[in-house]
C-alpha positions in Angstrom: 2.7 -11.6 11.4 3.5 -8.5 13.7 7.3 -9.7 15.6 7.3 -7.9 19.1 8.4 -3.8 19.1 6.6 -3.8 15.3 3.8 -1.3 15.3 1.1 -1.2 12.4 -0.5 3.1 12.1 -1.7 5.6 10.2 0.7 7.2 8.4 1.7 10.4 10.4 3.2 14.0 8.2 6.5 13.4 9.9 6.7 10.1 8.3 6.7 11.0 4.9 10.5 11.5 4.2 10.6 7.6 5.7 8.2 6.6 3.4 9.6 8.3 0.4 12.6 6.3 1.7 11.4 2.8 1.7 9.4 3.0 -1.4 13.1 4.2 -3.2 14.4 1.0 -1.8 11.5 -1.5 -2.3 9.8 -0.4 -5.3 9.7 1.6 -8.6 9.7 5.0 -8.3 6.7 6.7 -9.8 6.0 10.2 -10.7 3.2 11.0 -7.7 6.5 9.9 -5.3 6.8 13.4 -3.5 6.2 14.8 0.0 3.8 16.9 -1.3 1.6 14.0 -3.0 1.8 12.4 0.2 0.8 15.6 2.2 -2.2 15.8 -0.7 -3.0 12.5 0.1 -2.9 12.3 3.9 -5.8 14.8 3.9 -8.2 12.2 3.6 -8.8 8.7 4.9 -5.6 9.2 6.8 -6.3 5.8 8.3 -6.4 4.1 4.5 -2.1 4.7 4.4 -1.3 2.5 6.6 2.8 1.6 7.8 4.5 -1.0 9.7 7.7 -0.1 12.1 9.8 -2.0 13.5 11.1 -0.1 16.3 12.4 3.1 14.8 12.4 1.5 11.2 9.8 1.9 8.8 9.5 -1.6 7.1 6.6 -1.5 5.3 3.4 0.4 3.6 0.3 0.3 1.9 -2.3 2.7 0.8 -6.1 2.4 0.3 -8.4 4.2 -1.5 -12.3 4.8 -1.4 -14.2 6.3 -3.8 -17.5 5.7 -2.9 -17.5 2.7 -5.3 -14.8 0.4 -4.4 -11.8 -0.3 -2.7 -8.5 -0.3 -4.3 -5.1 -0.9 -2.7 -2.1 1.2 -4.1 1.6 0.9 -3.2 1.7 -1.9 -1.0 5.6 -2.1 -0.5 7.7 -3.9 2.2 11.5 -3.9 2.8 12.6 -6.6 0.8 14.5 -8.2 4.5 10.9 -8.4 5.5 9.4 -10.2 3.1 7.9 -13.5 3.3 6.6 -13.3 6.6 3.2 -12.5 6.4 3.6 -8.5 6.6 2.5 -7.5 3.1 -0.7 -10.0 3.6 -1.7 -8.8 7.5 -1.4 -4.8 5.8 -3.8 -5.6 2.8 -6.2 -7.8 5.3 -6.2 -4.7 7.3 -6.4 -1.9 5.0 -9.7 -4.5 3.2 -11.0 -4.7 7.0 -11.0 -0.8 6.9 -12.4 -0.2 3.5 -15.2 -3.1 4.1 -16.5 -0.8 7.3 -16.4 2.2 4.7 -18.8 0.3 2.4 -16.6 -1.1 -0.4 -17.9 -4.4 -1.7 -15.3 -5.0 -4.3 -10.9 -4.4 -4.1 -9.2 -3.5 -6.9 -5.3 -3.7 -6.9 -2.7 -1.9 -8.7 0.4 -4.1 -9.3 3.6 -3.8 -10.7 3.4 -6.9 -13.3 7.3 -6.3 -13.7 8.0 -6.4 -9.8 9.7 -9.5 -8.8 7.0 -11.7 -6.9 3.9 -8.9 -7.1 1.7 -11.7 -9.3 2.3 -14.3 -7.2 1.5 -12.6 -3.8 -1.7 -10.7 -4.8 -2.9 -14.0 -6.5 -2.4 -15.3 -3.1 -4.3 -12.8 -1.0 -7.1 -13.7 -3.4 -6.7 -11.0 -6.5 -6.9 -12.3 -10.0 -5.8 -10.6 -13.2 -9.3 -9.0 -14.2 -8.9 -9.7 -18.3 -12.5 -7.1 -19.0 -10.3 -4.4 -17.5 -7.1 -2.4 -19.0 -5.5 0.4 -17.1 -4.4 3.9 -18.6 -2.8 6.7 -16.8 -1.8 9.9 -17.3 0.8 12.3 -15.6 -0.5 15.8 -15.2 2.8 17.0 -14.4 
C-alpha cells in the first residue's frame, strides 16, 4: 500500500539516472541498463514504466510492455527496505489495469529465478511457471 508523501507516475527523462540507481541496488544488472535504453524506451507507452517515490526517493519500478498481443511486465524492482508491504503487488495490479484498457488478455512476466523471493511473489500475484514456454535472448551489443 501507498504510505502518505509516496507518489506512484510515469517515469519522467529526468528520472532515469534514479532509476539506473535503484535497479543497481535492487536487482541484477543487465545489459539494456543504460540511459539511453531507457530514453529508447520512454518513447512509447510512457505510462507502461511506472515508479514509486517516497518523497524525494525513488523506491520502486516496473515496466510494461504491449505488443499488440499481450502484456508482459519487465523489471519490476523495489528497494529492498520497501519490501513486503504491498508495493511491488499495487505496481504490477496497476501496470495489468493499464495494459488490460490497451487490450491485452494475457501477462507474461520475466523473472529472475535466481533473485531472492522473485518465485514466490509473482506466484502470489497469480503468475505460474508456464512449462510449454522457454525463454532465449540475445544481446545485439
Amino acid at each position: 500500500m501507498v504510505r502518505d508523501g509516496m507518489e506512484l507516475r510515469p517515469c519522467r527523462d529526468e528520472d532515469i539516472e534514479a532509476v539506473l540507481s535503484l535497479w543497481a541496488r535492487s536487482t541484477a544488472p543487465r545489459a539494456s541498463d543504460t540511459a539511453e535504453a531507457i530514453a529508447l524506451r520512454l518513447e512509447r507507452d510512457r505510462e507502461l514504466f511506472i515508479l514509486a517515490w517516497d518523497g524525494l526517493k525513488l523506491v520502486a519500478s516496473v515496466i510494461g510492455g504491449w505488443d499488440g498481443w499481450r502484456g508482459n511486465i519487465y523489471r519490476l524492482a523495489v528497494e529492498p527496505e520497501y519490501r513486503r508491504m504491498g508495493l511491488g503487488r499495487q505496481l504490477v495490479e496497476l501496470v495489468e489495469l493499464r495494459l488490460r484498457a490497451m487490450g491485452a488478455r494475457r501477462m507474461t512476466a520475466l523473472v529472475l529465478i535466481d533473485e531472492p523471493g522473485a518465485t514466490e511473489f509473482w506466484g502470489s500475484a497469480g503468475y505460474a511457471h508456464d512449462p510449454d514456454t522457454e525463454r532465449y535472448a540475445k544481446d545485439l551489443g
